[in-house]
C-alpha positions as CSV (number, residue, x, y, z in Angstrom):
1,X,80.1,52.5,115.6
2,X,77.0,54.4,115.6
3,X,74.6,54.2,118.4
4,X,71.3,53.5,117.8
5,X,68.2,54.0,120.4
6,X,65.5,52.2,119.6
7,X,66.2,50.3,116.8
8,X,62.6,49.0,115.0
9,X,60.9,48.9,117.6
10,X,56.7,48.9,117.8
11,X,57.0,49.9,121.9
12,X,57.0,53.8,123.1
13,X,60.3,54.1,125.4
14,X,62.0,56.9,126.3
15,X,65.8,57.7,127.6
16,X,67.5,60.0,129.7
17,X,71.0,61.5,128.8
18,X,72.0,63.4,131.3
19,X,76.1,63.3,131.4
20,X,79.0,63.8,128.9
21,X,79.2,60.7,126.6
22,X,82.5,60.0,124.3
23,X,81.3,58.0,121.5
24,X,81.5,59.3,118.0
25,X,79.2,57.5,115.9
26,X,76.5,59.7,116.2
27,X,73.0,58.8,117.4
28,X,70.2,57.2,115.6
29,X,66.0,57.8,117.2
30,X,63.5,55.2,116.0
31,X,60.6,55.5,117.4
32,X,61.6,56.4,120.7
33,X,62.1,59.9,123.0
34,X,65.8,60.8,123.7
35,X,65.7,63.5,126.7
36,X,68.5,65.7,127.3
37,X,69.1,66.6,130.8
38,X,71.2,69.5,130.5
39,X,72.9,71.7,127.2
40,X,74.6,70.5,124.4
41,X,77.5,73.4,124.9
42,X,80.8,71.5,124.4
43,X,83.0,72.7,122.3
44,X,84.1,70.8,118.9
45,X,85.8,67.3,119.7
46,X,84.9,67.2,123.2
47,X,82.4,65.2,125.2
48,X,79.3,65.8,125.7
49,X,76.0,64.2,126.3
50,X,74.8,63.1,122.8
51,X,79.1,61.9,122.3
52,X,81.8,63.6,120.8
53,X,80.9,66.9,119.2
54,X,81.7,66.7,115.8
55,X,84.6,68.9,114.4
56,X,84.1,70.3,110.9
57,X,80.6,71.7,109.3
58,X,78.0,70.1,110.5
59,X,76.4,71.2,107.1
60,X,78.7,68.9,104.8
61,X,77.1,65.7,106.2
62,X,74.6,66.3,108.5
63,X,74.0,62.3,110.1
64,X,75.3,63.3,113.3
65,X,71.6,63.1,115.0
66,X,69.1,60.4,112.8
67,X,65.4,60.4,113.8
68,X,63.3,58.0,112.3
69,X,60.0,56.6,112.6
70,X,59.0,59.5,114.7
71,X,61.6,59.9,117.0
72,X,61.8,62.6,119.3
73,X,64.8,64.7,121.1
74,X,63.2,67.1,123.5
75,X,64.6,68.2,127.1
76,X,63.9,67.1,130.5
77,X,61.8,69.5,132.8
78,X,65.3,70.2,134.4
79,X,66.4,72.3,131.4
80,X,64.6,75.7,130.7
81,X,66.8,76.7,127.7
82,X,68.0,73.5,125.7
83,X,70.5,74.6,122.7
84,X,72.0,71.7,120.7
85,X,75.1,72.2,119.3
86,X,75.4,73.6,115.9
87,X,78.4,71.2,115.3
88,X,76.0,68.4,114.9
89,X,73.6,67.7,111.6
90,X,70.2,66.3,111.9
91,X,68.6,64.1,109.8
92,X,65.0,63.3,109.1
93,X,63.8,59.8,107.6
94,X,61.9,59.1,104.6
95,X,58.2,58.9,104.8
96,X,57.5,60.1,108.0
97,X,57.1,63.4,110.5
98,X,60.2,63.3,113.4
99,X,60.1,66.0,116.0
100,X,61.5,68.5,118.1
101,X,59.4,68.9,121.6
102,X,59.9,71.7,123.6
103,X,57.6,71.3,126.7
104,X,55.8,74.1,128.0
105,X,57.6,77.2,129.8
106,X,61.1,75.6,127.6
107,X,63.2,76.5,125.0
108,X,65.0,74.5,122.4
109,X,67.8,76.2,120.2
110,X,69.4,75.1,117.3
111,X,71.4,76.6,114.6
112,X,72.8,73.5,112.9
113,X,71.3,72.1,109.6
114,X,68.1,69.7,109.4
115,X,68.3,67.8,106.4
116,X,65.6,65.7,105.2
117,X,66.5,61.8,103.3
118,X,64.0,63.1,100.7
119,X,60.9,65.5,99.9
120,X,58.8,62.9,102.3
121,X,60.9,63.9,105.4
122,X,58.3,65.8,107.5
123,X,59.3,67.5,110.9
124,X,57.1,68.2,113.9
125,X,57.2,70.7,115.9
126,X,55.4,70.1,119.3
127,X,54.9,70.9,123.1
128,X,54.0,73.8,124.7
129,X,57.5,76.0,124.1
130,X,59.4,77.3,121.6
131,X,62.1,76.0,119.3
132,X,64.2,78.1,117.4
133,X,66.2,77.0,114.4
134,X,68.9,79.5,113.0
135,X,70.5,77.4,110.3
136,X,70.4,76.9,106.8
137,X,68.3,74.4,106.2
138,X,68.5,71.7,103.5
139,X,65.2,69.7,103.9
140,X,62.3,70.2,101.4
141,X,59.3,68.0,103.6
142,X,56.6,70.0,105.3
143,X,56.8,71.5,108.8
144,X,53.4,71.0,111.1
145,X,53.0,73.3,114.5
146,X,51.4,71.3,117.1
147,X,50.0,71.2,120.2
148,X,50.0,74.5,121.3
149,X,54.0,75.0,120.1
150,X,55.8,77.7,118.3
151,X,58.5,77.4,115.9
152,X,60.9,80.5,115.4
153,X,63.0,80.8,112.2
154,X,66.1,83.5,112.6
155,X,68.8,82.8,109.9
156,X,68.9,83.6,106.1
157,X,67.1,80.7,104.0
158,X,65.6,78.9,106.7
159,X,63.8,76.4,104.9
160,X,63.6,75.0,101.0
161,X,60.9,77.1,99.2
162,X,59.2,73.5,98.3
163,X,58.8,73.0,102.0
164,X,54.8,73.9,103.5
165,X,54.2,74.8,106.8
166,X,51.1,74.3,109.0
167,X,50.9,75.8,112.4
168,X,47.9,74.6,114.3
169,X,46.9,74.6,117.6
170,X,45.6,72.0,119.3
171,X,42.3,73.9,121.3
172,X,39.7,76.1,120.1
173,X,41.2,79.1,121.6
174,X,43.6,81.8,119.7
175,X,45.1,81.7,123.1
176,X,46.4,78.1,122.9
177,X,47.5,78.2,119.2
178,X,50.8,77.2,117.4
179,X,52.7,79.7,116.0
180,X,55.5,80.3,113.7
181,X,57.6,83.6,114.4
182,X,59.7,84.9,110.9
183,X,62.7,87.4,112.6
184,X,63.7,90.0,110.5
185,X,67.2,88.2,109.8
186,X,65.1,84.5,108.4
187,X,64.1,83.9,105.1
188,X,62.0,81.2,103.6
189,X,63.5,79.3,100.4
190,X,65.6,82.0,98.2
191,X,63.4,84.8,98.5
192,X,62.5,87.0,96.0
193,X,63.3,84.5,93.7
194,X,61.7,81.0,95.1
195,X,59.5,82.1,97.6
196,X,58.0,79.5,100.1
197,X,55.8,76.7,98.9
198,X,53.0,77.8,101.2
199,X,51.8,78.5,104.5
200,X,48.7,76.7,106.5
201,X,46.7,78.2,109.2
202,X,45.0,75.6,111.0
203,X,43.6,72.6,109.8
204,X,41.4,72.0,106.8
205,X,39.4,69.2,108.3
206,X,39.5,70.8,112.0
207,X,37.1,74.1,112.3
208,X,38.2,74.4,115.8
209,X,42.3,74.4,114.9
210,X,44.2,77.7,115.3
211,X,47.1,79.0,114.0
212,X,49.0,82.6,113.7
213,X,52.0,83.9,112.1
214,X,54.2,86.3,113.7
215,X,56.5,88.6,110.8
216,X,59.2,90.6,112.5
217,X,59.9,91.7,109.4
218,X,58.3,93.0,106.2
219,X,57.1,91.0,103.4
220,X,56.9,91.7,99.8
């Protein structure tokens, strides 16, 4: 059976995982913070602490990790470079933003797929670090930079070219802003031929929001 955290619930709660776990349902976020105390590194079909890693593509049904409702997976202040395995497939929920929080001075890695329910699937990327996503990714909802975070994209058709992202910083200071980092091996939608939908800076109804795109690469 699947195990849910959360499950419709109006209260903010968060867990710790911190050990190797067996189950193999997969794991289901409602508005709720799982924590990871330490890497996602096993290898296919072996424990670890969000279950069993799954053995396959990750990419052919990517369920393995649900957030809803704005659920969160972030890392615990005991774990400086977080990667989730690429075995596993997220999955965002209709109508609503779910997030990835790497807290300041952290890193979050993952090179699985995110795939949205539909176009209103939204992720957030928030916290003070940096996550980096190197896998194709299927969803089409938008992508908002919060609070000071940075996303970086390395891995050929990062995103859908329907998909509009919005870095913005969360104090009036360049210094402070979001980011989101393009490496020279990442490519939004199916470039030339669908370019991205479009990218933010800032916030239209915020003068004081920042935002700043970093291209270590060249664009036509």
């Amino acid at each position: 059976p699947r195990s849910t955290l959360f499950p419709y619930t109006t209260l903010f709660r968060s867990v710790i995982l911190s050990a190797a776990s067996t189950y193999t349902g997969g794991t289901k976020i409602v508005k709720g913070i799982l924590m990871l105390g330490a890497n996602d590194s096993a290898s296919a079909g072996n424990a670890s602490l969000l279950g069993n890693v799954p053995t396959g593509a990750a990419s052919v049904n990517p369920t393995n990790i649900q957030l809803s409702s704005g659920g969160t997976l972030t890392a615990t202040s005991a774990v400086t470079n977080l990667t989730i395995n690429a075995n596993r497939g997220i999955t965002l929920a209709t109508g609503g933003t779910d997030n990835l929080l790497a807290p300041s001075g952290q890193t979050i890695t993952y090179n699985g797929i995110i795939a949205g329910a539909d176009a209103t699937a939204a992720l957030g990327i928030n916290g003070g670090g940096i996550v980096t996503l190197g896998g194709n990714n299927t969803m089409t909802g938008n992508v908002s930079i919060t609070a000071s975070g940075s996303l970086v994209l390395s891995g050929a058709n990062s995103f859908a070219a329907t998909s509009t992202f919005n870095p913005q910083g969360s104090a009036s200071t360049a210094a402070s802003a979001s980011a989101l980092v393009i490496n020279s091996d990442a490519a939004l939608g199916t470039a030339p031929t669908s370019p991205i939908n479009q990218i933010i800076l800032g916030n239209s109804g915020n003068s004081d929001k920042w935002g700043a795109i970093v291209a270590n690469a060249s664009f036509t």
